[in-house]
Residue frames as a rotation matrix with the C-alpha (Angstrom) as fourth column:
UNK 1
-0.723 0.389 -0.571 36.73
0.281 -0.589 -0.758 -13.03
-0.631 -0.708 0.316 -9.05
UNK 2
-0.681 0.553 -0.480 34.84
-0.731 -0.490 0.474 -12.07
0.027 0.674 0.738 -12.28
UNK 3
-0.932 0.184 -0.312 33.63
0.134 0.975 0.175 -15.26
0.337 0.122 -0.934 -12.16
UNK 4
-0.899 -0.124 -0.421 32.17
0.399 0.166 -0.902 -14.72
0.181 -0.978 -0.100 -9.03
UNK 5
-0.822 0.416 -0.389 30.44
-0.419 -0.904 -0.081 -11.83
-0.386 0.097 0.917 -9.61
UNK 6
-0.540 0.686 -0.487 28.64
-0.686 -0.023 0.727 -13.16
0.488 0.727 0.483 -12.51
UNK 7
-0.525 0.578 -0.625 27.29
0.338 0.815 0.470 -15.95
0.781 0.036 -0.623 -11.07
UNK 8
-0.690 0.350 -0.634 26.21
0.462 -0.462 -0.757 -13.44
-0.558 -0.815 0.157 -8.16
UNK 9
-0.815 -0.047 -0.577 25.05
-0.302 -0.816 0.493 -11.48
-0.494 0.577 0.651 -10.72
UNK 10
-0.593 0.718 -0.363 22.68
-0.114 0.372 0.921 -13.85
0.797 0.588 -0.139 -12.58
UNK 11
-0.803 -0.248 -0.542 21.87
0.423 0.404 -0.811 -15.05
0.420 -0.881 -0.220 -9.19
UNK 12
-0.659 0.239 -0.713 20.32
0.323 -0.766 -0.556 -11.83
-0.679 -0.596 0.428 -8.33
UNK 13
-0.666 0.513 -0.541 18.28
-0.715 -0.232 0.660 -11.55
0.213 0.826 0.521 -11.74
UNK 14
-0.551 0.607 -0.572 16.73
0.182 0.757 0.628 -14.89
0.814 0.241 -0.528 -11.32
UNK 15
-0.667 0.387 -0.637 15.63
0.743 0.290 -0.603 -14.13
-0.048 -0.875 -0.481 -7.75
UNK 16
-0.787 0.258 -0.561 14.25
-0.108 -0.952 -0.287 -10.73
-0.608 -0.165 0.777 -9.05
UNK 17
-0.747 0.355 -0.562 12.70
-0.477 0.302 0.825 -12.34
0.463 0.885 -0.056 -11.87
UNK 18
-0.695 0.221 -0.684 10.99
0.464 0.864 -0.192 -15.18
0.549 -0.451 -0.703 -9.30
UNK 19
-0.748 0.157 -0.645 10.02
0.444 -0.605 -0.661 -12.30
-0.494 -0.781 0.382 -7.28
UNK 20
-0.483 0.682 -0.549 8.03
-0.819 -0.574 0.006 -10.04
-0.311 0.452 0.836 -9.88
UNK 21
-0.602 0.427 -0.675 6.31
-0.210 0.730 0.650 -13.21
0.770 0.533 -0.350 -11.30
UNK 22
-0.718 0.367 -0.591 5.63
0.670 0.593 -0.446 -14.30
0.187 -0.716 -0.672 -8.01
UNK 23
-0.861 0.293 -0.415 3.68
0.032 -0.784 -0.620 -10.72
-0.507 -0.548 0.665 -7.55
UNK 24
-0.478 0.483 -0.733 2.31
-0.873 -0.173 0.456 -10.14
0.093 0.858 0.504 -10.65
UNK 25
-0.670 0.238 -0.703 0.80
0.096 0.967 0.236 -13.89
0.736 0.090 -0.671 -9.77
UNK 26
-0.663 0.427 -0.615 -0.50
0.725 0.572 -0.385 -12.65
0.188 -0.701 -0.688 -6.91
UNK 27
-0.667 0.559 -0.492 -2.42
-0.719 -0.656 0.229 -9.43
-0.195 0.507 0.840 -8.42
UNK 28
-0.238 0.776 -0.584 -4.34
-0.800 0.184 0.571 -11.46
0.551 0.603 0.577 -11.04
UNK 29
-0.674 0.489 -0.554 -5.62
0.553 0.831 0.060 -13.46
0.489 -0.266 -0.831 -8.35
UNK 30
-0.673 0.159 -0.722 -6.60
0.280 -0.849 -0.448 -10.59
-0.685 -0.504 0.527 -6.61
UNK 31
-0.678 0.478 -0.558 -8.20
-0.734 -0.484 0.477 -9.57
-0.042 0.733 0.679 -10.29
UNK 32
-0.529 0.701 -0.478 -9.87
0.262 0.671 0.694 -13.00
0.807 0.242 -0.539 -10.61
UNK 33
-0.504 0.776 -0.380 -11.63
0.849 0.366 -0.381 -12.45
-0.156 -0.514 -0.843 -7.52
UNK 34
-0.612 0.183 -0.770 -12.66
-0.225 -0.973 -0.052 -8.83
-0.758 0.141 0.636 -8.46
UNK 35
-0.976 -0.089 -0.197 -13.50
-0.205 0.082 0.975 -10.28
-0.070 0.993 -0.099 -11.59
UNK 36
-0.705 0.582 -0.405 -16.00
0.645 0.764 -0.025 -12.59
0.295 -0.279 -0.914 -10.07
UNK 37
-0.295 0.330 -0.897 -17.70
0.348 -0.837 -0.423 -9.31
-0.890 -0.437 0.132 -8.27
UNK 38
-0.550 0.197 -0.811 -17.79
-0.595 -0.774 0.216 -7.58
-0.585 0.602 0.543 -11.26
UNK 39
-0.971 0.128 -0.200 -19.32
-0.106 0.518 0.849 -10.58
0.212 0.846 -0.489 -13.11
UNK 40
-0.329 0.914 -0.238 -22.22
0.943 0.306 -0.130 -10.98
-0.046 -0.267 -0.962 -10.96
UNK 41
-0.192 0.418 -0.888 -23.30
-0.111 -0.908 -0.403 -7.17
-0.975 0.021 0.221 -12.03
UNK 42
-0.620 -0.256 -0.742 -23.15
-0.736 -0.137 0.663 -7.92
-0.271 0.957 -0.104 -15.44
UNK 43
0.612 0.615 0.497 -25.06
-0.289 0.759 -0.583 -10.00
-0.736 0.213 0.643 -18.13
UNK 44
-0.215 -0.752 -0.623 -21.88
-0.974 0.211 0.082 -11.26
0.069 0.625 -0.778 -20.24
UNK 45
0.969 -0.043 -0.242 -22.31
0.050 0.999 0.020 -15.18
0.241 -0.032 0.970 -21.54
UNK 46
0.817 -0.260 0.515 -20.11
-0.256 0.636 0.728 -16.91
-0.517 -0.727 0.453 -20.05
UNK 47
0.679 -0.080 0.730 -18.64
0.608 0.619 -0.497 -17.66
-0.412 0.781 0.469 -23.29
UNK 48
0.580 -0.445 0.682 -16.67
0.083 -0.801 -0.593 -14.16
0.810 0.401 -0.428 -24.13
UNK 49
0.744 -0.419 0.521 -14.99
-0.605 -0.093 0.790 -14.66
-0.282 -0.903 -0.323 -20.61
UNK 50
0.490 -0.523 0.697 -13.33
0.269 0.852 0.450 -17.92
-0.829 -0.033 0.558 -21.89
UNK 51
0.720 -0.556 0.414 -12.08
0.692 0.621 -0.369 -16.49
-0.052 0.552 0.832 -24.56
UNK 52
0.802 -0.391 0.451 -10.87
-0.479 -0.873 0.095 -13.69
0.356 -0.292 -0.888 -23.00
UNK 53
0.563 -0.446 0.696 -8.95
-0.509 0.476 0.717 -16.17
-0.651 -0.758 0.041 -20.55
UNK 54
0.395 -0.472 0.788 -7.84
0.776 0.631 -0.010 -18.42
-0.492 0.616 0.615 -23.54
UNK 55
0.738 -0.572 0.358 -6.60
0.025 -0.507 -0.862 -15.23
0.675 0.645 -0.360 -25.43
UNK 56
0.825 -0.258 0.503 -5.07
-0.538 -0.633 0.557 -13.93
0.175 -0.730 -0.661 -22.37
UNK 57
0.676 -0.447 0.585 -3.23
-0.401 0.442 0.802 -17.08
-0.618 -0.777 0.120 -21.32
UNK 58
0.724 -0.236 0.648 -2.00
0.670 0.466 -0.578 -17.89
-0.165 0.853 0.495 -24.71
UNK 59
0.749 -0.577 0.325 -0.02
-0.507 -0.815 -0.281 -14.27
0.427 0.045 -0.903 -24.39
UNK 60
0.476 -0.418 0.774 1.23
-0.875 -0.133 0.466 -14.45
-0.091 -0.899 -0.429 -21.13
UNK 61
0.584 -0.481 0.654 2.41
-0.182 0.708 0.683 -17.86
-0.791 -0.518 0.326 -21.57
UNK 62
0.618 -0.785 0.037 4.28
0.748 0.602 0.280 -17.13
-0.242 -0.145 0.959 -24.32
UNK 63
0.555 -0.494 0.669 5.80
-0.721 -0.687 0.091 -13.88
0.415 -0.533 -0.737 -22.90
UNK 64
0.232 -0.646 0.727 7.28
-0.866 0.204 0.457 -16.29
-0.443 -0.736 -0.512 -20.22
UNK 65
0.788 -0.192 0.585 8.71
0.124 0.980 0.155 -18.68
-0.603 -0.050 0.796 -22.49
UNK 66
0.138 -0.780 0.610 11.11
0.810 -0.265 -0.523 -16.42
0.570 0.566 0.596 -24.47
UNK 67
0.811 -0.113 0.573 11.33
-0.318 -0.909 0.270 -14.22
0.490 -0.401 -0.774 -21.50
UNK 68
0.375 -0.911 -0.170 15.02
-0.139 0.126 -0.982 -14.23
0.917 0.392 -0.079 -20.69
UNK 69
-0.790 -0.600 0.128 16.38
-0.325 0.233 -0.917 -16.02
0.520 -0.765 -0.379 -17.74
UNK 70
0.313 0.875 0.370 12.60
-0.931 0.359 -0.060 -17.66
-0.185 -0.326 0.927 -16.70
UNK 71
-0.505 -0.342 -0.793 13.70
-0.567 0.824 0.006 -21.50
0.651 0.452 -0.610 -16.52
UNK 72
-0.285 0.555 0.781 10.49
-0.579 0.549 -0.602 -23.11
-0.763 -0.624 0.165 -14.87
UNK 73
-0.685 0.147 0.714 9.24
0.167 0.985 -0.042 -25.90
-0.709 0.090 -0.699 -16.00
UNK 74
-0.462 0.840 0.283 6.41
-0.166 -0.396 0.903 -25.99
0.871 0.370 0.323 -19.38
UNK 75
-0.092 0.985 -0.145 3.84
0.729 0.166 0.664 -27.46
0.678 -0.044 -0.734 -17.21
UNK 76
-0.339 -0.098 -0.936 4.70
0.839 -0.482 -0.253 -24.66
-0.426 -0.871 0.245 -14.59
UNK 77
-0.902 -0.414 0.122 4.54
0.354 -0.549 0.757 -22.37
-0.247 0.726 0.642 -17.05
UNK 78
-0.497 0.812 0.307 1.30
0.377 -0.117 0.919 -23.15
0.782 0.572 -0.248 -18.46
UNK 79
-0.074 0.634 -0.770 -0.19
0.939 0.304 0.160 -23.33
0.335 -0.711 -0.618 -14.85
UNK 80
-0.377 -0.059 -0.924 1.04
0.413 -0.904 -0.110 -19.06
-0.829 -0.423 0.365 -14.25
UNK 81
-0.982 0.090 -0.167 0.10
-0.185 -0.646 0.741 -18.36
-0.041 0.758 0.651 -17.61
UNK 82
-0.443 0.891 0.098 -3.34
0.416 0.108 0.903 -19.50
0.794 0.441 -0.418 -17.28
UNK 83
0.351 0.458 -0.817 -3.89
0.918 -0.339 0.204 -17.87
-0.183 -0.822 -0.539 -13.77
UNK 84
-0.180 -0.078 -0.981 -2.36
0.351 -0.936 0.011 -14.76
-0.919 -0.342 0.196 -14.34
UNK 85
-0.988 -0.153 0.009 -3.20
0.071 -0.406 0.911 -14.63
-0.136 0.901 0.412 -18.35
UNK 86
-0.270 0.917 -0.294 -7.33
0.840 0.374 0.393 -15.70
0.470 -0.141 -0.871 -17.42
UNK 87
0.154 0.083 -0.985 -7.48
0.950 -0.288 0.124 -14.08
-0.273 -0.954 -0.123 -14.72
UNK 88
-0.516 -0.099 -0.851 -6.19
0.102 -0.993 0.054 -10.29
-0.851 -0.059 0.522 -15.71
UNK 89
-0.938 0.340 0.065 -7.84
0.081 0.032 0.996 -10.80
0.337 0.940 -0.057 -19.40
UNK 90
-0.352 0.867 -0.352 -11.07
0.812 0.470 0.347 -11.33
0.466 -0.164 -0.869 -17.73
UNK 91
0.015 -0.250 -0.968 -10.64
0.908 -0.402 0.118 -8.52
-0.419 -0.881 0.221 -15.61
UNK 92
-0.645 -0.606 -0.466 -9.98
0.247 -0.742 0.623 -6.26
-0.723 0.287 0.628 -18.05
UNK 93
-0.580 0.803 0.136 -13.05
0.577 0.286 0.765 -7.31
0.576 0.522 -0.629 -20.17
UNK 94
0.161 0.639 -0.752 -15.45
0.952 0.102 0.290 -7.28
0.262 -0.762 -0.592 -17.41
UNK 95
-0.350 -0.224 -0.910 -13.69
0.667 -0.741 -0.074 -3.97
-0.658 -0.632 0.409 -16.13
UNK 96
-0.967 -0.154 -0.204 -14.29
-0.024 -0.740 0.673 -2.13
-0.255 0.655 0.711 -19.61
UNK 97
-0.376 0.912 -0.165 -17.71
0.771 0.407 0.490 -3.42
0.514 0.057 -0.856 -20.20
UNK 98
0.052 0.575 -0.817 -18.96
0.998 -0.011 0.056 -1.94
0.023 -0.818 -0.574 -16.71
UNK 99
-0.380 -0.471 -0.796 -17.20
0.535 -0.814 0.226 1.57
-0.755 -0.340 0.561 -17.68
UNK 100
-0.840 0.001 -0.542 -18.08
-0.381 -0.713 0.589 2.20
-0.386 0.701 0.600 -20.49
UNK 101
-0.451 0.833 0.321 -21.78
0.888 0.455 0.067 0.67
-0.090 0.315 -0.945 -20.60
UNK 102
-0.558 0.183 0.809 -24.61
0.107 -0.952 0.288 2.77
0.823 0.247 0.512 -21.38
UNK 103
-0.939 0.291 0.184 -26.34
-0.311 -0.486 -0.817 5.00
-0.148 -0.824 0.547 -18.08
UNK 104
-0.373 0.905 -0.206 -29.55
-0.646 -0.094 0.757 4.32
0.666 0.416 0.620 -19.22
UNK 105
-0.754 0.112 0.648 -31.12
-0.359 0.755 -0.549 2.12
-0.551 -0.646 -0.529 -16.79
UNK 106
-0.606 0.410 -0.682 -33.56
-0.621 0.293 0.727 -0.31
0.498 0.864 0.077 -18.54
UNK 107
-0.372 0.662 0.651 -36.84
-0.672 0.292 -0.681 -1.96
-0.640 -0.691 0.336 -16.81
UNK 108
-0.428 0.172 -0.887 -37.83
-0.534 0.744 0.402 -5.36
0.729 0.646 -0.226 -18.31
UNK 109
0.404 0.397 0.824 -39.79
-0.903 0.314 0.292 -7.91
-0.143 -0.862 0.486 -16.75
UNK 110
-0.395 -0.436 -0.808 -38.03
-0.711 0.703 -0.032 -11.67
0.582 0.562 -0.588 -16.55
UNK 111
0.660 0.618 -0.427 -39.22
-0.208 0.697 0.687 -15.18
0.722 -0.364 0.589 -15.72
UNK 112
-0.122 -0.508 0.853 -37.70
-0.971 -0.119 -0.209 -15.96
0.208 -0.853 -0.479 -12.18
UNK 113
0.142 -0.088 -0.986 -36.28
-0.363 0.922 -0.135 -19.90
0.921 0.377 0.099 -12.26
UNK 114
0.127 -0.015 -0.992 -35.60
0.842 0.530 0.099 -20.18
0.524 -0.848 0.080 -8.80
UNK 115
0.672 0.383 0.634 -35.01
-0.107 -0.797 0.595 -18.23
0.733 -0.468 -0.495 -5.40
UNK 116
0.745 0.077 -0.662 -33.37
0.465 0.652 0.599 -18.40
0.478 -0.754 0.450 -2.21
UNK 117
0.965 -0.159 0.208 -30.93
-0.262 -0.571 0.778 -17.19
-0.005 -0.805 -0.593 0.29
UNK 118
0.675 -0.737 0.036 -26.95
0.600 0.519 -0.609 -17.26
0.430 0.433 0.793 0.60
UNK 119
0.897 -0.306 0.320 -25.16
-0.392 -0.884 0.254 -16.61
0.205 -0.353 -0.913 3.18
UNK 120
0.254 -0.814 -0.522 -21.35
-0.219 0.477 -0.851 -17.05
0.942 0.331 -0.057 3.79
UNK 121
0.076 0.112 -0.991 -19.48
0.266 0.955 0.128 -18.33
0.961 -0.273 0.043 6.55
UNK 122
-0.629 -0.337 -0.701 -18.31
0.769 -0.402 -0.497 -15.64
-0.114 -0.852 0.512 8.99
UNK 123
-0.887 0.246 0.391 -21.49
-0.281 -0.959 -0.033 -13.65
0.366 -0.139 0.920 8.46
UNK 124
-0.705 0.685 0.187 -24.97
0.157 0.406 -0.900 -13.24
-0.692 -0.605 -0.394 9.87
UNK 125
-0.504 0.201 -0.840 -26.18
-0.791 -0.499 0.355 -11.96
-0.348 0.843 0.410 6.48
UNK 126
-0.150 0.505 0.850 -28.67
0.299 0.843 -0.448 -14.13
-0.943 0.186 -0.277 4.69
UNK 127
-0.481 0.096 -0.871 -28.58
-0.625 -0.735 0.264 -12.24
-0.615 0.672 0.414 1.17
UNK 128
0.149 0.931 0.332 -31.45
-0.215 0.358 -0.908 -13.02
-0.965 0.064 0.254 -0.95
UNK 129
-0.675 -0.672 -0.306 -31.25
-0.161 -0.270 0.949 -14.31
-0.720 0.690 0.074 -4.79
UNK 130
0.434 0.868 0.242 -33.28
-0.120 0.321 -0.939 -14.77
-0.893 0.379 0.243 -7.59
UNK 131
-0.715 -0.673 0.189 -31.97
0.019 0.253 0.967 -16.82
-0.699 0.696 -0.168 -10.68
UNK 132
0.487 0.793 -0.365 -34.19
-0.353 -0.203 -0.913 -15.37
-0.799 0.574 0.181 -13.78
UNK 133
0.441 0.068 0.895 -34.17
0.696 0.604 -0.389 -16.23
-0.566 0.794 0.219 -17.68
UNK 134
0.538 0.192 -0.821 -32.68
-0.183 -0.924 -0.336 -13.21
-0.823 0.330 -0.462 -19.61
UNK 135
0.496 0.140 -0.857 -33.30
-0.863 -0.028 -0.504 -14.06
-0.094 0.990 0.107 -23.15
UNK 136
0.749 -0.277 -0.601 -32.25
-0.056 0.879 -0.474 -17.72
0.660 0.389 0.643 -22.91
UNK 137
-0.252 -0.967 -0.046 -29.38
-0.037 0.057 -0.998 -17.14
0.967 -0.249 -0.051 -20.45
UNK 138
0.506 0.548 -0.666 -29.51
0.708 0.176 0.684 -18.05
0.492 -0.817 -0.299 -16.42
UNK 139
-0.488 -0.490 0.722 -28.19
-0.085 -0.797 -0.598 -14.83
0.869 -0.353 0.347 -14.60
UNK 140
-0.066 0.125 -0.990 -28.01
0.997 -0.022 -0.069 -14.68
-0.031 -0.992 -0.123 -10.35
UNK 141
0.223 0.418 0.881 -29.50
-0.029 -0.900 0.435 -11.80
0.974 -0.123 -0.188 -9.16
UNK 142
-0.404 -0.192 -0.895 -28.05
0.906 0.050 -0.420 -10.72
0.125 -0.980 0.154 -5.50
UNK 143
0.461 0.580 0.672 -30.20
0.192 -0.804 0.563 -8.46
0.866 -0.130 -0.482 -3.51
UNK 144
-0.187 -0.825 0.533 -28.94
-0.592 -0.339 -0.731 -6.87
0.784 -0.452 -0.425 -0.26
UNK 145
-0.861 0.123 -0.494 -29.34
0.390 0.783 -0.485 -8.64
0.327 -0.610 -0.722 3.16
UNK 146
-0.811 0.563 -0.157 -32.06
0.064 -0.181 -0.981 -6.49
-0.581 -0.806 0.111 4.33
UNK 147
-0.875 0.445 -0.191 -33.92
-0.376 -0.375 0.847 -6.75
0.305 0.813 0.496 0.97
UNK 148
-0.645 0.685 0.340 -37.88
-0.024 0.426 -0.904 -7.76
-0.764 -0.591 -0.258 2.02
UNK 149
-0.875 0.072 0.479 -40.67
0.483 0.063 0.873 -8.90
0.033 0.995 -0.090 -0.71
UNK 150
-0.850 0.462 -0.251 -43.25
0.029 -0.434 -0.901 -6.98
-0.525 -0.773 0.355 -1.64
């Protein structure tokens, strides 16, 4: 009967374990797409994101390789640790950045590389953009849908 137990017992750890992983997996997608929002407000290269994501996933993946009772596979492994180690790193950047920038609002004029509209599939929105130069870097610019030039 002790047996029994235990193997009930582990049972029930591994499925809890499977469970929170499986959440926590489906958050920091949830953050990546937040992320993605918050990214198009911002003027971060590109570059400090990736290594946010490469710090991040380097953690997280190996948290869940000496985390006790986790027996997935490496290449599983890598594949949650880079979505949920990217993906909240990036988030968490991107989130502090925007909070703690300075209020100041700053007027500059940039060169404007292209234009055009962009709209998605289940809307009637046409939302205007304008990809400009700022200081060597290409940054989308989204205006609302009713934006009009003038």
């Amino acid at each position: 009967m002790n047996t029994k137990n235990h193997v009930s017992d582990k049972r029930q750890k591994k499925m809890f374990l499977d469970g929170a992983i499986s959440l926590i997996f489906i958050i920091s997608i949830c953050f990546g797409i937040m992320s993605v929002a918050i990214y198009r407000m911002t003027i971060i290269p590109g570059k400090y994101l990736f290594v946010a994501g490469c710090l991040g996933t380097l953690i997280v993946f190996a948290i869940l390789l000496f985390l006790p009772g986790f027996t997935y596979s490496k290449f599983l492994t890598l594949i949650l640790a880079i979505v949920i180690g990217s993906c909240v790193s990036n988030f968490g950047l991107l989130i502090i950045n925007k909070t703690f920038s300075d209020p100041e609002i700053n007027s500059e004029n940039f060169q404007i590389l292209s234009t055009g509209n962009r709209t998605t599939r289940n809307s009637t929105c046409a939302r205007p953009f304008a990809v400009v130069d700022f200081h060597g870097q290409s940054k989308e610019l989204l205006f609302a849908c009713d934006y009009e030039k003038k």
